[in-house]
N, C-alpha and C positions, 0 to 999 in steps of 0.2 A: 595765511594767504588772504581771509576774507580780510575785509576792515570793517570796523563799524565806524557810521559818516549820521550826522543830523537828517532825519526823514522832513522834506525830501528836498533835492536841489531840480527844480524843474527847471526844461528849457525846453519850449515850444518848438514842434519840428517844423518840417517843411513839409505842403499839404498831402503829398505824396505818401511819406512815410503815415502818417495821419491815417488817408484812407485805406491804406494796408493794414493798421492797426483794426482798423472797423471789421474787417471780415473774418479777425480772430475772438473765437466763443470758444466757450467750454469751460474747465474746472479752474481749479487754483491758478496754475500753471499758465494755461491761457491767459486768463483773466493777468496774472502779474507780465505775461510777453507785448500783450497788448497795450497795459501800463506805460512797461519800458520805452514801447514805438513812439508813445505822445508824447512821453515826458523825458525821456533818460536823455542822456548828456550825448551827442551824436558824433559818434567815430566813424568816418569814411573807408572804404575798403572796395579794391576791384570786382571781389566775390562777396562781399557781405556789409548790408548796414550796421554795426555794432554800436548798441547802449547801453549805457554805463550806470547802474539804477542799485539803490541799494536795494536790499530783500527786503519783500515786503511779511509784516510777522506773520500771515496766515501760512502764507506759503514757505517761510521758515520754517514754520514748525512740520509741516507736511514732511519736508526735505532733510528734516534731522540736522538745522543749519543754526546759525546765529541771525538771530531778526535785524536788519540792518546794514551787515555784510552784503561792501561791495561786488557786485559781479555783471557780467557782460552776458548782452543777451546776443547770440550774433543770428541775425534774419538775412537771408538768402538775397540777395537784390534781385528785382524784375527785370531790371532792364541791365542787366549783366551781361556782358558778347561772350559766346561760347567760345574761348580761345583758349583754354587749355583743357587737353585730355585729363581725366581723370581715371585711377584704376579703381577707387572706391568710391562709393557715393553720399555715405555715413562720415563725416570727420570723428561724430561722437563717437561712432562702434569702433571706429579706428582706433581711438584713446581708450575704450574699453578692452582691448582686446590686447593694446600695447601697457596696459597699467601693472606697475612692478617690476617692467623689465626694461624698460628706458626711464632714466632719471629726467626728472624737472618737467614735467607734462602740463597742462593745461587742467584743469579737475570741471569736467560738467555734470553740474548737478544730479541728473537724470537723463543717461544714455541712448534712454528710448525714446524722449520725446526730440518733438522738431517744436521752433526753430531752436537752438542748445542754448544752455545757461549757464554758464563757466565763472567759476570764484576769481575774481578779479585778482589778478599777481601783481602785488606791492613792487615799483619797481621801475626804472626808465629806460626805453629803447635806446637800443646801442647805437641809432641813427641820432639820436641827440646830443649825447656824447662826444658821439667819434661821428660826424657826418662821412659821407659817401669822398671815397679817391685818401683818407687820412688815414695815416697807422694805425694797425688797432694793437693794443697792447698785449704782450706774449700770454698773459693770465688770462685771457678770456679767446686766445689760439688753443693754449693749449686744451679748454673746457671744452670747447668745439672736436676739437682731436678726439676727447676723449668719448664724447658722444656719439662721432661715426664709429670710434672702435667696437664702441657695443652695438651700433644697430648693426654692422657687415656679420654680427656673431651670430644675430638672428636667424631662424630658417625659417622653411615655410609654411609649418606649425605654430608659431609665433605672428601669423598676421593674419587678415580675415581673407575669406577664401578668394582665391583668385578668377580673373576670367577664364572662360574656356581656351583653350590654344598657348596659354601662356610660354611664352619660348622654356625650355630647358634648365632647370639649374647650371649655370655654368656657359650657359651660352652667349658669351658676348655680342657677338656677331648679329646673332637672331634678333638677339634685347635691342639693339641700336636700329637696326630693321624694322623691327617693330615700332620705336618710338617714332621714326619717319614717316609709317602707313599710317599710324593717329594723327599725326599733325595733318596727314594730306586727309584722310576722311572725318576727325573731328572739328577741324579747324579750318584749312583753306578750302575743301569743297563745299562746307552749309553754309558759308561764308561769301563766296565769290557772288554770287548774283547780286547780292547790296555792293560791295565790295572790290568786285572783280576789274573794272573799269579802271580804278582808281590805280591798283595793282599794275595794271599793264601800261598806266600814263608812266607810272613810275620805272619801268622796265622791269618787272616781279609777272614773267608769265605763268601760265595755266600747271604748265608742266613743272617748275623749278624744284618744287620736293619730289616729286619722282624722277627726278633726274638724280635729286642728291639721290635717294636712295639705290640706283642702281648701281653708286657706284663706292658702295662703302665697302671697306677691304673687308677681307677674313683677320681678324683681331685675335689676341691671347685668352682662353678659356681663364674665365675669374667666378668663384660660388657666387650666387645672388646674397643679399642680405637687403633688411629696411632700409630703404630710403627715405629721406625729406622733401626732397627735389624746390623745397623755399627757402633754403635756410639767408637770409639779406637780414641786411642790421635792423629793418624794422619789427621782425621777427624773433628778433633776441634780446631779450628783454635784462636789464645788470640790476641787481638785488645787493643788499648790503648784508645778505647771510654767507660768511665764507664758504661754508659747506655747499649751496650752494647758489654760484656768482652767477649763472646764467638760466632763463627758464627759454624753453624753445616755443615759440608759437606755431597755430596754424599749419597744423598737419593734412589738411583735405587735399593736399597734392601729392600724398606721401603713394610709395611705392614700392614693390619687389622685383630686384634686379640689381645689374653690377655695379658696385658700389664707384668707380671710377664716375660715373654716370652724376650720381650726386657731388662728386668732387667736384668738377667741370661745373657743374650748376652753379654750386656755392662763389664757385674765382671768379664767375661773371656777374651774378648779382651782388654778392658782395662790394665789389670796385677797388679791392684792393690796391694801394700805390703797386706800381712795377717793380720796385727794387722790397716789393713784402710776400710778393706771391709764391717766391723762393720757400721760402718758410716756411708759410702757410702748405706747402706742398709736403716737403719733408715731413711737417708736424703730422699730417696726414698716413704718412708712409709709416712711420713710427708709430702710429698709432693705433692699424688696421692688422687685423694675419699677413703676414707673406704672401700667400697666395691670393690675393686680394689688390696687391699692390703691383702682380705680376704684368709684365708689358705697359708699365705705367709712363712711359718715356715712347713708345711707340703709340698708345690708343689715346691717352689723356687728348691728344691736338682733333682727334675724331670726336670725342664727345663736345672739346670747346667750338669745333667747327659747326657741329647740328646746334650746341644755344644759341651761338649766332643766327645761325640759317632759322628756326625757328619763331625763334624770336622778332624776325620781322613783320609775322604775321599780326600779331598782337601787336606791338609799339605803334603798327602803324595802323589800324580798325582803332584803336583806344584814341589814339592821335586824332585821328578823321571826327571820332564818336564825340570827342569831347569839345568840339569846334560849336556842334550844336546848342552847346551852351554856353561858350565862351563871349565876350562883351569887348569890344576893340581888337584893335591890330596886335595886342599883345597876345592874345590867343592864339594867331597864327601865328606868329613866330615864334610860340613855344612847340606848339605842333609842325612847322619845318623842323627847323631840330632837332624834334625828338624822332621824326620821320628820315631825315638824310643822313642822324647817326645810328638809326638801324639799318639802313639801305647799305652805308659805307661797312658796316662787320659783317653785311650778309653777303654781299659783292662776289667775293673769294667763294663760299663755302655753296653756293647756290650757281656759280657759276655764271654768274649775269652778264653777259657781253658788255653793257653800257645800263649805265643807273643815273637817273633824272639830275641832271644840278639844280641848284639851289632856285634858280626863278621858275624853273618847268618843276617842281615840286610846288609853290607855292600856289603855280595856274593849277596845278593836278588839285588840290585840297581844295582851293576853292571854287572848282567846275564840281567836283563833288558835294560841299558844302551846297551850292546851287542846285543840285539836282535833288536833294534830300528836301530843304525847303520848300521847292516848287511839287514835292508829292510825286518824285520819281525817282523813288529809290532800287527799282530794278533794272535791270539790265539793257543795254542800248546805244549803243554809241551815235551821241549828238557830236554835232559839227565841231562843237569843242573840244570832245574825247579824240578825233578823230586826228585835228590840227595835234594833240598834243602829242600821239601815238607818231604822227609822220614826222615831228621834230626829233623824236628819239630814235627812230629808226632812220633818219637822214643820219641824225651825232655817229652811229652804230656805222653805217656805209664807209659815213666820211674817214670813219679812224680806224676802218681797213679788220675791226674785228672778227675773229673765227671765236665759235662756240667752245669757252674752256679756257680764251685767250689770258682772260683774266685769274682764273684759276688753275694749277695745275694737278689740281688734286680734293677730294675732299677736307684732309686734314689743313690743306692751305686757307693761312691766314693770310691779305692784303695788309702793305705798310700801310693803306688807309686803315684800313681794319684797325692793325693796333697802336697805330696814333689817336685813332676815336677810342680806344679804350681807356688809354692815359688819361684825354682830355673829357670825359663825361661818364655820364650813369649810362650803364646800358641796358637799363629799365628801369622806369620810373614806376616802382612797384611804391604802394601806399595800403598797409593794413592796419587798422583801428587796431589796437595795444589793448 
């Protein structure tokens, strides 16, 4: 896994990363993290800065390593949006904990330290390969298969302690429940006050995940086992060792609970063609216990229905966020986009009477962009919020909708829904390799 590479290929960062670098002191370890920030080769990530640096031989030899050998330092971002829950907060201790009992893991250096230091895995993302919406080939379904089969075997010995209250083994119901109250209190309530405004131009009220949540059926009892809850092609990485073809990245979202749950994650970030998800499913079913795959034709459309619904929370704060730095009219219209093809998958599943079109999106992002700028980032509705709220609730009057109209269920998918499925990514997730 390591490589050895010429010491050293520098690339000067950007001053940000730079001064983050400055506030890291201390031993080897430090000293070569700090290294990496100024100089290593800079991989982008929604959760993490990753760089690419070869070891340096002090701290080689500290680490029982090859002096040289490439490896990844991944540093926390500051300015990262808390938009997904997490059940662990160690990715390292997660790999320590998981090591030997899932194949093709990530290897960090030393477990105990922050930020992690992980042997660079020789090897190309499967997002390069096989971009996003393209077949992916039966050899690297089936690796996948085979991957969930072993982590649904896992129990709950096998991963690091849980939160208190954690739902039941076996409890579907509670588990899906549960990931609804996270979204509504780690994500859209610390959230709404930057945010909140923007949400409501777009018809995304206060209420919408506690609405989904009250109304999630009672589900089929299935055991917990490990989850990945990222598996997307940026995160699978193809190796030219047959034994083995895939390495999986970036477990800091990993998790315990019903495995249908990680299924449903995977078909949406993934972006499989529509005529591949068939298989991909089977591959799945064959490849997990029985009891595992139980109610899988009734609950699977509940869990695709919550990454929908959740999912908007984040596409569209990352959307908003990235406007900030964005240069021309191209920015915006990559952020409508990415913004009204999560509104249109969330639509159904959140229940949203009427969701912004295409020009009252583009006024909602940029009355927000304005108000971030001008040093008003919380909460208030100006005269512009105010016109954009009463054009959507005019659209809502005019077109005679009741609460549900659009949706008749949680598990309900809109044909916009899965026309925006076919036709685009349904997150544009980006992690340094």
């Amino acid at each position: 896994m390591g490589t050895a590479v010429p010491l050293d290929h520098r690339s000067p960062q950007p001053p940000s990363c730079v001064a983050e670098a400055g506030k890291v002191s201390g031993d080897a370890y430090d000293r070569f993290v700090s290294h990496a920030m100024k100089y290593g080769e800079l991989a982008g990530g929604h959760h993490n800065h990753n760089f690419l640096m070869p070891l340096l031989p002090h701290l080689a030899q500290q680490l029982g390593q090859q002096a040289q050998s490439l490896v990844k330092v991944r540093v926390p971002r500051p300015d990262a949006l808390a938009v997904v829950p997490r059940t662990w907060k160690s990715e390292s201790r997660i790999l320590l904990k998981l090591r030997g009992k899932i194949p093709n893991l990530p290897s960090p250096l030393d477990p105990r330290r922050k930020p992690s230091v992980h042997l660079w895995v020789e090897g190309t993302a499967l997002s390069e390969r096989c971009p996003a919406g393209k077949a992916v080939d039966a050899y690297y379904i089936d690796a996948l298969a085979g991957l969930f089969g072993v982590m649904t075997r896992l129990n709950r010995n096998d991963v690091p302690l849980l939160p208190p209250s954690w739902p039941r083994n076996g409890d579907s119901t509670g588990y899906l429940r549960r990931l609804a109250r996270m979204t509504e209190t780690r994500i859209r309530r610390p959230n709404w006050n930057r945010f909140g405004d923007l949400f409501e131009a777009l018809g995304v009220g206060p209420s919408a995940m506690r609405d989904f949540a009250k109304v999630i059926p009672s589900m089929q009892r299935r055991p917990f086992g490990l989850l990945h809850t990222d598996l997307h092609r940026d995160n699978l990485i193809v190796t030219d060792d047959p034994d083995r073809p895939l390495y999986f990245l970036d477990w800091e979202l990993a998790s315990f609970g019903d495995p249908m749950h990680d299924l449903a994650t995977h078909l949406v970030r993934m972006q499989y063609p529509d005529d591949q998800r068939d298989q991909v499913i089977e591959a799945w079913r064959n490849a997990v216990p029985v009891e595992s795959a139980a109610g899988l034709e009734t609950d699977l459309p509940h869990y695709l229905a919550f990454e929908h619904a959740q999912s908007v929370y984040p596409d569209v704060m990352r959307a908003a966020r990235d406007l900030l730095n964005a240069d021309g009219p191209d920015g915006m219209e990559s952020a409508v986009r990415v913004v009204r093809d999560a509104l249109l998958k969330a639509a159904n599943p959140l229940r949203l009477r009427s969701i912004a079109d295409e020009e009252t999106t583009r006024e909602a992002l940029t009355a927000w962009h304005r108000s971030q700028l001008q040093g008003r980032p919380k909460r208030g509705l100006s005269v512009g919020w105010q016109r954009l709220q009463e054009r959507l609730l005019g659209e809502q009057q005019s077109q005679g909708d009741e609460p549900g109209a659009v949706a008749s269920g949680v598990a309900g998918l809109s044909a916009h829904s899965d026309q925006a499925q076919g036709q685009g990514a349904d997150r544009a997730v980006l992690h340094g390799h």
